[in-house]
Phi, psi and omega in degrees: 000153186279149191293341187268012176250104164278167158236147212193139179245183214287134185231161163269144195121319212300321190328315177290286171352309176282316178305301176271347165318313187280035271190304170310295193268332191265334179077118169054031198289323201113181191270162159302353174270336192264297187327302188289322142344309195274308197252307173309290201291001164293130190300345176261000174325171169176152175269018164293336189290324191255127181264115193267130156274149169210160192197104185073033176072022164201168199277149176205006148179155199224137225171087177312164139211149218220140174244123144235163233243136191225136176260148192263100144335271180343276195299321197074032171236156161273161197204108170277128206244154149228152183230138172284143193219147152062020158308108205212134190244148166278162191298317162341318213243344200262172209075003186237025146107006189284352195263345170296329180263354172275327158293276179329313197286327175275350180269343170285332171297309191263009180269033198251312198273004172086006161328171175219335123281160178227107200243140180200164191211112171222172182279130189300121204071018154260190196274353168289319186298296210303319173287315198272336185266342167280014205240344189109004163285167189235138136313081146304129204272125170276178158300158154241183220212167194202125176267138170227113185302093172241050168170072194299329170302311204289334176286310144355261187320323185261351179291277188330311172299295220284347181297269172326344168254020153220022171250117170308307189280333184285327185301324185319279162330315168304321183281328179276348175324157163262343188275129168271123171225124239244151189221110178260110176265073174082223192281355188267098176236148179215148168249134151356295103020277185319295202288312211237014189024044185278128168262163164202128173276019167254333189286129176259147189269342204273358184268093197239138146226137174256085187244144198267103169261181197233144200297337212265036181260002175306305195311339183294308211287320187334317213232002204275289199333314176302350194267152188266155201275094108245316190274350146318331173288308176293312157296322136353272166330305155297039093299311169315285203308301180252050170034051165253011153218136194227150172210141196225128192230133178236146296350142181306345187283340190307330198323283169351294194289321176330314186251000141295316152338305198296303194295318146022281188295318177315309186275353179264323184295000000 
């Protein structure tokens, strides 16, 4: 762990902080009313349920837990179940083993409060899923459930945030980019920059790529995170090919770096 990174549990004052980090790390995680909603006002708080990082007098991660109570038919029994919630490292902070001590400290809490279980829910292949099934979570295979995308700009814009904003290395790349780079969703452009609130002195406004998505790639975006970089790669391309993404970089002269740019993005993904 990094040395100026404490563990600490939940003060009061903490909220504004905690709120925007997550806010920072999740895009639009929500308000100070759905937090305190989630966490005070739970009939089980206590402030111990929430595990604070703090690093120079300020929060850089954060990391819930929520008790509930689960009943066994068979048995006629209660089982106090815990569950993790709202894990969040600042961008800053990551790589350096904090989201392994934000798991332990909380799985120590509730086998303190007598859980018997410990539940968390993450997307499959990411790096919380890769970590928590080596620590000894077991998969359960859920029903299964059905989507229908019916607001394909805004699932776009946040699959693209939140996919980059747990890839270390890509953000890496991106910032260093000379390119502004801008993503025209159906009637909808937002930059990159924008989206991901990056400043960089390195960025030329006269540097643009522009990429165009076509809506009916939500279904895609659903699944992409999940995806292994070789069939990321491969779905890319079959988009590229039937022009269900399209890119356009300006000055023609840029081109050259646009694909070094590319490949970049490739090895990083």
């Amino acid at each position: 762990m990094h040395k100026s990174v404490k563990v600490r549990k939940y003060r009061v004052g903490d909220e504004e902080q905690i709120v925007k980090l997550l806010n920072l790390c999740f895009g639009h995680w929500g308000s100070l009313k759905k937090w305190e909603h989630l966490y005070l006002k739970d009939p089980h708080f206590s402030p111990e349920n929430i595990v604070i990082l703090e690093a120079n007098g300020k929060i850089i991660g954060h990391g819930g837990l929520h008790f509930r109570k689960l009943i066994l038919p068979l048995k006629n029994e209660e089982v106090l179940v815990a569950i993790l919630s709202d894990a969040a490292i600042h961008p800053s902070y990551r790589g350096k083993g904090l989201y392994k001590i934000l798991v332990k400290h909380r799985e120590s809490i509730a086998y303190k409060k007598g859980a018997r279980l410990l539940m968390a829910w993450h997307l499959r292949g990411s790096p919380a899923y890769r970590h928590n099934i080596k620590r000894g979570f077991i998969e359960i295979p859920q029903l299964p459930f059905y989507v229908k995308v019916i607001n394909p700009k805004k699932l776009i814009k946040r699959a693209i945030f939140d996919f980059i904003h747990k890839n270390i290395k890509l953000q890496k790349v991106l910032k260093e980019s000379e390119f502004e780079i801008i993503l025209n969703i159906d009637d909808t452009t937002v930059s990159l920059t924008e989206l991901m609130k990056w400043m960089c002195s390195k960025r030329s406004k006269n540097w643009q790529i522009k990429v165009y998505f076509s809506p009916e790639i939500a279904e895609i975006a659903i699944n992409f995170r999940a995806m292994n970089s070789f069939l990321r790669t491969i779905i890319f391309l079959r988009l590229l090919l039937t022009r269900k993404l399209t890119i356009k970089i300006t000055p023609l002269r840029a081109i050259l770096r646009a694909i070094i740019l590319g490949v970049k993005i490739v090895r990083a993904l």
